[in-house]
N, C-alpha and C positions, 0 to 999 in steps of 0.2 A: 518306419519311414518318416523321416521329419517334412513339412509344409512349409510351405511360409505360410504369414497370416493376409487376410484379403482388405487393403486399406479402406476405408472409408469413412464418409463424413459424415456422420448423425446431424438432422436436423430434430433438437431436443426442446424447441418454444414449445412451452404449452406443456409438454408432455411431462410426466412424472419420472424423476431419477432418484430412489433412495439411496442414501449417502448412512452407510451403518459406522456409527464411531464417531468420538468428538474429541478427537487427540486434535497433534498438531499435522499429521498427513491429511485429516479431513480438512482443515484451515485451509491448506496449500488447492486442494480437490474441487471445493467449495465454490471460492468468487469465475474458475472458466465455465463449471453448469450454470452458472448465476448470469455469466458473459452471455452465456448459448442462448438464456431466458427459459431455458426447463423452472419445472416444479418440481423445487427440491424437497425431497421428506429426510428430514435427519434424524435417525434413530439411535441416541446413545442414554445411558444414564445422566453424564454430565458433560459439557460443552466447554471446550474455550472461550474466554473473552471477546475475542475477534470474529467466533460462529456466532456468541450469544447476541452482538449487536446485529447480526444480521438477522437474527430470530425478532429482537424489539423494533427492527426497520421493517419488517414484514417481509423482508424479501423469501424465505423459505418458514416450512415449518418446524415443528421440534417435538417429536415423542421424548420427553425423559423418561426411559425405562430399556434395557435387555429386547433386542430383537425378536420378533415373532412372525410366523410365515406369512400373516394378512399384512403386512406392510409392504410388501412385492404388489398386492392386488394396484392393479391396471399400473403398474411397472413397467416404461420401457427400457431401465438398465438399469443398475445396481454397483456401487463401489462401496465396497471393504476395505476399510481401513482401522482395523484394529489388530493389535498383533499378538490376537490368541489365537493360535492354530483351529482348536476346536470350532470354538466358535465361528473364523470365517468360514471351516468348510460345513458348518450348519446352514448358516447363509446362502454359500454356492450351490449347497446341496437340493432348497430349496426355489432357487432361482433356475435349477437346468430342468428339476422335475414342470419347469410354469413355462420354459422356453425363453429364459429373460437373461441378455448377455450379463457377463459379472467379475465387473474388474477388483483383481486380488491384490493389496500392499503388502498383505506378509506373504505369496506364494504366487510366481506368474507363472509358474508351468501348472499348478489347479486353476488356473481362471482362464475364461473363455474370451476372454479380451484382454487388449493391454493398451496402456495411454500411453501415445507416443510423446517424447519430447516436440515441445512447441514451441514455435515463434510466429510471432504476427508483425507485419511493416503495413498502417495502411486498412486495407481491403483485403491482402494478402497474408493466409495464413499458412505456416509450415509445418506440417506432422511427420516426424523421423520414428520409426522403428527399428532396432538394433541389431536385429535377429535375438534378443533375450539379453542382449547385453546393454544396462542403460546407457554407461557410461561411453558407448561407442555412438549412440542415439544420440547425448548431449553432445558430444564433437561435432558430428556432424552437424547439429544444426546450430550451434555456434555458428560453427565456417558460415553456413548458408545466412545466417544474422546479418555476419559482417560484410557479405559480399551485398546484402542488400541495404544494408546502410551505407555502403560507398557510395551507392548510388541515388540521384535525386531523383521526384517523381515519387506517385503512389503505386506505381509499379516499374518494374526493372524491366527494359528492353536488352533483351540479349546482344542485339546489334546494336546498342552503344554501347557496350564492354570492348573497351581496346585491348585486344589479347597484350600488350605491352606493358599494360598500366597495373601494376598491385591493386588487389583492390580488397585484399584481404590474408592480413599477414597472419603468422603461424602464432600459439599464446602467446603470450608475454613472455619476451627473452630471456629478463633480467630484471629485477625489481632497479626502480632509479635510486640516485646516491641517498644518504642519509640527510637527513634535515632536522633540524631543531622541533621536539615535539610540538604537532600544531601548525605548523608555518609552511606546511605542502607534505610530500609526499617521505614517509619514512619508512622501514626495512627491517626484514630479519639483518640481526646482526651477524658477521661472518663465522662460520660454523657454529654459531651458538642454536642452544634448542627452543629456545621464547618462537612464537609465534609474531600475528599480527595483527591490530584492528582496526577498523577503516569504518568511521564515520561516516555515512552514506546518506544526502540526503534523496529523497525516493519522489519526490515532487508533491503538486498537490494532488494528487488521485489517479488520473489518467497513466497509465504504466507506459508509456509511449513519451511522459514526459522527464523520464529521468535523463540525467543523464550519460553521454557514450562511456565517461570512465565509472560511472556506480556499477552502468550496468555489467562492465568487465570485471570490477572487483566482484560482484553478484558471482559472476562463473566462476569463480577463482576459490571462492569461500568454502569452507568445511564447515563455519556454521555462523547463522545468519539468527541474530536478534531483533525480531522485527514486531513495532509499534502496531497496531490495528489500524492507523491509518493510511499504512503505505497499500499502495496497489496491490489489490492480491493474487492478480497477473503476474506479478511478479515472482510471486512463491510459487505457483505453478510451473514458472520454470526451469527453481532450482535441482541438482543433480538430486536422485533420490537418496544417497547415501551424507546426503547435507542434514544436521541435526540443527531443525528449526524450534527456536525460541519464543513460546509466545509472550513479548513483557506490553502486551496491552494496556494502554491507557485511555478507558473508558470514559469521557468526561462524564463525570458526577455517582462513576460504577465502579466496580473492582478493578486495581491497580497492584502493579508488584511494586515494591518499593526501590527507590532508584538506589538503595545502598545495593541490595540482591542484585540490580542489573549490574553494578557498577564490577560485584564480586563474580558474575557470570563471564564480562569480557576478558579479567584479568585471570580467571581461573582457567579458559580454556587457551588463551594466548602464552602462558608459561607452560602449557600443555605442548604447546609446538604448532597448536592449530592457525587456522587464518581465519579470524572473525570478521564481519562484516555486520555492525549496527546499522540498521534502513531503518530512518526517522522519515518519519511522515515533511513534507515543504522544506525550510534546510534546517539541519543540526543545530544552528545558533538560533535561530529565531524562534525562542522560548518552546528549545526541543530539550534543554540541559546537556545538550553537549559538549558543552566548557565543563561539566562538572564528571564527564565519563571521561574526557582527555585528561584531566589532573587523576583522574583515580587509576590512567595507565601510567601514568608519566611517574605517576609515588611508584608504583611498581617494577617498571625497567621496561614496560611495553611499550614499541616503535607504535605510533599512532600516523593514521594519510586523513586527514579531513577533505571529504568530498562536497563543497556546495551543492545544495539542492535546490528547485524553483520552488518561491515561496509561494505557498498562498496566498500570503498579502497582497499580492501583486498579480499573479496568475486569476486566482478565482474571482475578481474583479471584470480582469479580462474578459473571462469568459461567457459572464453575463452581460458585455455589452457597456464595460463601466471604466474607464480609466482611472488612473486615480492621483493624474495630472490631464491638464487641456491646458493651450494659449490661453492666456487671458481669463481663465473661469480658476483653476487653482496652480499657485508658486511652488505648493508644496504638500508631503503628504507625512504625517506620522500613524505609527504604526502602536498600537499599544493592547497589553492585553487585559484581557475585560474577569477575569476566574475571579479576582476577590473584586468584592464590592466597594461601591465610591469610599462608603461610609466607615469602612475596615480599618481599624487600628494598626492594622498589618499591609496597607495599600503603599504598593511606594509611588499612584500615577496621582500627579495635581491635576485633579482633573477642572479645578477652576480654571487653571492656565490655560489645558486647551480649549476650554468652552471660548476662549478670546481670540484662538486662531481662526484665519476667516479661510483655509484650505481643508484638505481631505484628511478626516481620521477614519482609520483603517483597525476597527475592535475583533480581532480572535479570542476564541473564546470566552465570548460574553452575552451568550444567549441566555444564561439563566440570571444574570445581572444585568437584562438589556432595560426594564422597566429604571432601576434605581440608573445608571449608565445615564438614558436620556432624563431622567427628572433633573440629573446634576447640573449636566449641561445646559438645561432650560432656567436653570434657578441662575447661573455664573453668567448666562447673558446670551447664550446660543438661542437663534429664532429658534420656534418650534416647528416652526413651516418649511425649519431645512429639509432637502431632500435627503431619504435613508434609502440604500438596498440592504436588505439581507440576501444572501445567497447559501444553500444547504447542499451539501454532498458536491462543490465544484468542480468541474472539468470531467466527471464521471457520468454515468446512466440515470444517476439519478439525482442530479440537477435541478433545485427548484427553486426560486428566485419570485421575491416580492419587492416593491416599489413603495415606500410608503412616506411619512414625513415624521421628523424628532419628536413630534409628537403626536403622534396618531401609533409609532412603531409596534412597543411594545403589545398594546392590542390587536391590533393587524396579526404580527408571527404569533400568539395563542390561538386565535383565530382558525390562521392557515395548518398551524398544527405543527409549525416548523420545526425542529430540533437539531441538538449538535451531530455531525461537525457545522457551524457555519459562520461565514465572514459576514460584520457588519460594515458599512461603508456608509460615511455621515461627509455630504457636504454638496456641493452646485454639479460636481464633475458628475452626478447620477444621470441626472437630466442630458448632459453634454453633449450626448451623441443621441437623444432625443428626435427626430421632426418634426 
């Protein structure tokens, strides 16, 4: 006699969730216990890119080694995500004799729970179960997505739904016409078997701030190559039969090389699949996405470039920072800080902007921020100008210091800051001040 299963909502702060496995399922698994604020225990021999920074940020911990049954001890739930049979039902074998539920990726009729597909608007979150079918799980809460993004407000009132009014229409009809690679939106071609890839920018952090059309190309994808800095709500929500790519770029850590990514998009898009590159803020703003567009474009692959919100601009934001004001700055450049002033290989004069009297906006140039302000101090910029650094922006862990071009550098060792983070050099810090 078949049940249904009995919904509910784990309240997981605090509490211990081991997470067995450091593929790319566990990636996807990962940042919603991390959302929940459980204490994650990760137990695999070796980790993705995108788990490992979360190991060096502290946010969970990392056994590298083979599972063993004291890693359940004071366990209140358990996901498997490896996909050796044996061994996950060692694990569940494990977890039923301790009473501890156990969610299975390679087998959901052995596991004692299952993760429903999610969506969150807000305050409000959606958990769909399928009766065992995911993919009927992910429709559903699509639809449920879009009807709550028709709607404004941090919650939907059912009585302002005008029965008359669409407020969420069926997938995508029809892909739109063909367009010159790059220049908006382009297509499988008519009966041919090339696929498609879509340039996705995923914003700065916050999964709530991508947006409405990535997120639709997100549903749509068979497989999704995604940077360590995109939201990882957002993997959480893709279909589970989506083969996720981890091409992480770890500042100053292991990276795959962008020829490999370049061969990953075009390998699965002649394939027939529909890919979907999620770059962290947007594509063009030193994501190298001009360089994975010419690598579909040599190949015959339809490319949609989706703008994304930048950090430049966002993570400012959100610390309380504009990065124009009336009267305090005309104007703001943006430049990136990875090679040093002093680099033979540098292509920013950095003399030139030490003479701008507006906002420069430095990503990634935490570990050039010491040389970064000595330049600027030597070329004629006060040292008494005001600096934010901002780390991890628009997300949970947010951490933002106030200091001056010359004092900076010492202050972020200090605090202990590290990448990701935006530096912001000029009067608009103060701005919004009392």
């Amino acid at each position: 006699m078949s049940t249904n299963p009995y919904p509910l909502g784990l309240r997981l702060a605090g509490r211990r969730v081991v997470v067995v496995g450091g593929g790319a399922v566990a990636s996807r698994r990962v940042p919603a216990l991390l959302d929940a604020g459980a204490d994650v225990l990760l137990v695999a021999p070796e980790v993705t890119p995108a788990l490992q920074a979360h190991v060096d940020a502290g946010r969970l911990h990392w056994r590298p080694r083979r599972f063993a049954p004291d890693d359940l001890d004071g366990a209140w739930l358990v996901q498997v995500a490896v996909d050796d049979p044996l061994a996950a039902a060692s694990v569940s074998a494990v977890a039923a004799e301790r009473r501890i539920f156990c969610v299975r990726a390679d087998d959901r009729t052995a596991a004692t729970a299952w993760t429903p597909a999610v969506t969150r608007h807000g305050p409000v979150t959606v958990a769909v179960l399928g009766g065992g079918d995911p993919k009927r799980a992910m429709g559903v809460r699509d639809a449920v997505r879009e009807l709550l993004a028709a709607r404004t407000g941090p919650l939907v009132d059912p009585g302002e739904v005008d029965p008359g009014e669409p407020v969420a229409d069926a997938p995508l009809a029809g892909p739109p016409a063909p367009t010159p690679a790059g220049s908006g939106d382009a297509t499988i071609r008519p009966g041919g078997p090339v696929g498609r890839v879509s340039l996705v920018g995923a914003g700065p952090g916050d999964p709530e701030l991508i947006t409405v059309k990535g997120w639709r190309l997100l549903t749509e994808a068979d497989v999704v190559v995604a940077d360590r800095l995109v939201p990882g709500l957002l993997l959480d929500e893709l279909r589970p039969d989506v083969e996720l790519v981890d091409a992480a770029k770890i500042p100053y850590g292991p990276s795959r090389a962008q020829e490999e990514i370049n061969r990953i998009l075009v390998d699965r898009a002649l394939a027939g699949k529909v890919v979907v590159r999620l770059k962290g803020g947007d594509p063009y703003v030193f994501g190298r996405g001009g360089e994975e567009l010419l690598a579909c474009a040599a190949a015959g692959v339809p490319v949609t470039v989706v703008p994304g919100v930048t950090s430049a601009v966002a993570v400012p934001a959100a610390a309380g920072v504009p990065v124009t004001h009336r009267a305090v700055a005309h104007e703001f450049t943006v430049v990136s800080g990875h090679v040093a002033p002093d680099s033979p290989v540098s292509l920013v004069r950095w003399e030139a902007l030490a003479g701008l009297r507006g906002t420069l906006v430095v990503l990634m140039g935490l570990k050039n921020l010491a040389a970064i302000a000595d330049t600027l101090t030597r070329h004629g910029r006060d040292a008494a100008t005001p600096v934010a650094v901002i780390q991890e922006g628009t997300t949970g862990g947010q951490r933002s210091l106030r200091s001056t071009l010359g004092a900076v550098a010492a202050d972020v060792g200090a605090a202990g800051l590290r990448p990701p983070a935006i530096v912001v050099i000029g009067d608009v810090v103060d701005a919004l001040t009392p």
